[in-house]
C-alpha positions in Angstrom: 87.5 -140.9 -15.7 85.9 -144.2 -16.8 82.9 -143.9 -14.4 82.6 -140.5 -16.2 82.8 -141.9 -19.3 80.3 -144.8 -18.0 78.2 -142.5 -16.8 77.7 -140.6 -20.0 77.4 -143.8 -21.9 74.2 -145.1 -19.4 72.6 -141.9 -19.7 72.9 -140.8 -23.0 71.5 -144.4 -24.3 68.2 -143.2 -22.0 68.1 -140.7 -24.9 69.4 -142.0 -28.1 67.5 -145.4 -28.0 63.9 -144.0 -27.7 65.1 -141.5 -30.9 66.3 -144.5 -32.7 62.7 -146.3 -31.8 60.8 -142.9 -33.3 63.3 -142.6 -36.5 62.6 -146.7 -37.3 58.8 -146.0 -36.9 59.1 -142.9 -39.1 61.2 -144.7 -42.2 58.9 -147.6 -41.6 55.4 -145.5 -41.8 57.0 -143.2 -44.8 58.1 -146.7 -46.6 54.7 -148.5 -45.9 52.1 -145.7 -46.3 50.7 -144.5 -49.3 48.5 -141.3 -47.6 50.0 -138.3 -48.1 49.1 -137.0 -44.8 50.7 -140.3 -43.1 53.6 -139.8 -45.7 54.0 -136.2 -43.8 54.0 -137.4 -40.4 56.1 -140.3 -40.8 58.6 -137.5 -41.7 58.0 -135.3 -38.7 58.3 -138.1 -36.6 62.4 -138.9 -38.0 62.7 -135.1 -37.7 61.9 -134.8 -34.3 63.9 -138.1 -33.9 66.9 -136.1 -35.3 66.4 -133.0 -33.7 66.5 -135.0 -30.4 69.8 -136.3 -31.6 71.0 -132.9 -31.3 69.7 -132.1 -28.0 71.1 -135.3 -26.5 74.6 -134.7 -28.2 74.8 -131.5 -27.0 74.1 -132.5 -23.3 76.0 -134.6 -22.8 79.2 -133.6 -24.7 79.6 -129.8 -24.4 77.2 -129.1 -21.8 77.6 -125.8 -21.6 77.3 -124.3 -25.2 73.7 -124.0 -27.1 74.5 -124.9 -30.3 72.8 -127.6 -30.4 69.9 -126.2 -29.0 70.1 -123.2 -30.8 70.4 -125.8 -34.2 67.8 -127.8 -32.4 65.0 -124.6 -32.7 66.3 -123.3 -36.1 65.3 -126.9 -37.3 61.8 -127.3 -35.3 60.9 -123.9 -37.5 62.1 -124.8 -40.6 60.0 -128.9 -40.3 56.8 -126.3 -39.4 57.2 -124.2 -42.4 58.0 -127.4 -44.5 54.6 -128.8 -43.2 52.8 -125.7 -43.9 54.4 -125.9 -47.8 53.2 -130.3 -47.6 49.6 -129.3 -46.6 48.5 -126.9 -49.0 50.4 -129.4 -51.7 48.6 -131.8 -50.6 45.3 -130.0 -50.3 46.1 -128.7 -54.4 46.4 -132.4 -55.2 43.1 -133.0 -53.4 40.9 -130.5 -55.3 42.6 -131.8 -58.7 42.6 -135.9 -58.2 39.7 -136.0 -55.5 42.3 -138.4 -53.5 45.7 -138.1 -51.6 46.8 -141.3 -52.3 50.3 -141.8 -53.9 49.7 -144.2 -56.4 46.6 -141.8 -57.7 48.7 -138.7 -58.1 49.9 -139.4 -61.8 47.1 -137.3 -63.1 49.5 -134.2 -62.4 52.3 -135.3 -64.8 52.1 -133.1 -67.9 
């Protein structure tokens, strides 16, 4: 039992450190940038962190469900149709302030 238990702990940290790297780099270039466009995919990269989570969990501790794959998919779909909804924003904010720059974007207040 505790080299199954070791086992899941070596091999699951393969997985959850890397997605722990990509959700640090993602707060960090959403904190840092002021581009929209780097904004956006600072926040794909922690949801693809997350959604990594969830495959990794699932793995390793009910291996033979698919929730969290299934949960895993459902969330890939709804970050594509949330970047779809980001990029014609941002393209609006474009044509209206000629720059996509954060600090700029006061013009659209009423």
């Amino acid at each position: 039992m505790l080299d199954l238990l070791n086992n899941f702990q070596l091999n699951s940290l393969m997985f959850l450190i890397p997605s722990l790297f990509m959700f640090c780099c993602g707060v960090y270039g959403f904190l840092t940038r002021r581009n929209m466009i780097a904004m956006l995919i600072s926040l794909e990269l922690m949801l693809n962190s997350v959604d990594m989570n969830f495959v990794v969990f699932n793995r390793f501790l009910c291996p033979g469900e698919m929730e969290g794959m299934f949960f895993t998919l459902f969330a890939i779909a709804i970050a594509a149709a949330e970047t779809a909804v980001a990029i014609a924003i941002i393209i609006n904010a474009y044509r209206i302030a000629k720059d996509i720059d954060v600090k700029d974007l006061t013009k659209m207040k009423f």
